[in-house]
N, C-alpha and C positions, 0 to 999 in steps of 0.2 A: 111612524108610517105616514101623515099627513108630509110631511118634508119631503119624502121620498114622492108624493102626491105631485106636489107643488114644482118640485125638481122635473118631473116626466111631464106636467101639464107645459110649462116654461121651453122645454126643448120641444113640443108638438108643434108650438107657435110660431117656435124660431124657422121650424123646420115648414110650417105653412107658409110662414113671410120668403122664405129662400126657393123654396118651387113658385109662388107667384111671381117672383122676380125673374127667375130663369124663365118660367113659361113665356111671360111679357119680351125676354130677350132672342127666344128662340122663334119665336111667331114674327117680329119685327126684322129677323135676320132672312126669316123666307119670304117674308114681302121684299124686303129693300136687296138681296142680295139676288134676286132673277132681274130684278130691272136696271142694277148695274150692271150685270152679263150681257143683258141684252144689247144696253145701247154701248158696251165697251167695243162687243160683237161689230153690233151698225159702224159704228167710229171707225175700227180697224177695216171692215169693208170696204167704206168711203177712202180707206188710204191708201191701202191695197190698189183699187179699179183706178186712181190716182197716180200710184207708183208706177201699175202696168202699161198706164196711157204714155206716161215719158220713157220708160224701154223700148218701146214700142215707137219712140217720135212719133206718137200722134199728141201734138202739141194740143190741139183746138179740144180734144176731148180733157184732155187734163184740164185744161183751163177751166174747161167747165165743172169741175170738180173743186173748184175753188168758191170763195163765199161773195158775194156781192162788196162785202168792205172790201176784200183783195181787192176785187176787179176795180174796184174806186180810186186805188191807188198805184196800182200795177195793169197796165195797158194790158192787151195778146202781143202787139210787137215786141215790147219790156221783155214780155216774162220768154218768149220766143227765146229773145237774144240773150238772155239769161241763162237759158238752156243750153244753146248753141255753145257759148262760149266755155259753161262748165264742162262739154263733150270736149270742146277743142284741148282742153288742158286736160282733163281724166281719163277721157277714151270714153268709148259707150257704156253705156250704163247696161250694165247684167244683169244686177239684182238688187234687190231691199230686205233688210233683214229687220223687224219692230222689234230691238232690244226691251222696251220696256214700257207700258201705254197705262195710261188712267183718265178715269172719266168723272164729273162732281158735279153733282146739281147745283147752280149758282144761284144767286136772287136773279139774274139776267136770261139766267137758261141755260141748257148744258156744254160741259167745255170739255175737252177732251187735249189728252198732253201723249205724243210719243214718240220715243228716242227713236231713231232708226241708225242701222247705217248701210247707208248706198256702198256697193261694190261696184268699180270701175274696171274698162280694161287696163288701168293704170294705175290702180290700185282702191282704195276705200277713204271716205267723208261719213263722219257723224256729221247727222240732223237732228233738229228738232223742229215737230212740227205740232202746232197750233188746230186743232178743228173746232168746230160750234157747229150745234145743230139749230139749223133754221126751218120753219115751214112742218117741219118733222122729220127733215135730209140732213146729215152730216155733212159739213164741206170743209175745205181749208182752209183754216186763218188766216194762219201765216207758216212762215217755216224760215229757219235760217241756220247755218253750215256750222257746227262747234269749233 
């Protein structure tokens, strides 16, 4: 009977160390997985009122939907004629469709990654496009044509 003791006492332990584990995994999933939603949420926002502003050719608001390092290396005339000329060869842009987005807290701050693909009147471009949140706003990296 003591074996039988020692047997049930060994599995109570096991069985105590395996729910504080799960507890520890189940409580760290509801902290960390709202605040990835959240800001996956913000990110795709910020791409979207982005996407919308270039369907739209309102060029100056998309711009500003871009992040300060953009604008450091890509002018509003640049990214203008940029535009321009992807129309000239695709046709206007209809729509965006976010195949696929993620977001990762870096040592630098948060980054965000999402496949798109632009529908043209001429047919469709994968992108991929770059965000970071600054200030506490999402903006655009970068983004470039696959």
């Amino acid at each position: 009977m003591s074996e039988e003791t020692v047997t049930k006492s060994k599995w109570t332990t096991r069985r105590k160390v395996l729910a504080a584990f799960l507890a520890m995994v189940g409580i760290s999933t509801m902290v960390i997985m709202p605040t990835l939603f959240w800001e996956l949420h913000a990110a795709d926002k910020a791409l979207h009122g982005f996407c919308d502003a270039l369907i739209a050719k309102q060029y100056k608001p998309a711009y500003d939907f871009t992040s300060k390092e953009f604008q450091a290396s890509v002018d509003f005339q640049k990214f203008t004629k940029v535009h321009d000329d992807l129309t000239a060869r695709m046709g206007d842009l209809k729509s965006i469709e976010i195949t696929h987005s993620e977001v990762k807290d870096r040592s630098d701050g948060w980054y965000g990654t999402a496949e798109t693909t632009m529908d043209f009147a001429r047919g469709s471009l994968n992108f991929t496009y770059i965000l970071k949140k600054n200030n506490g706003s999402w903006k655009i990296y970068s983004y470039h044509e696959e």
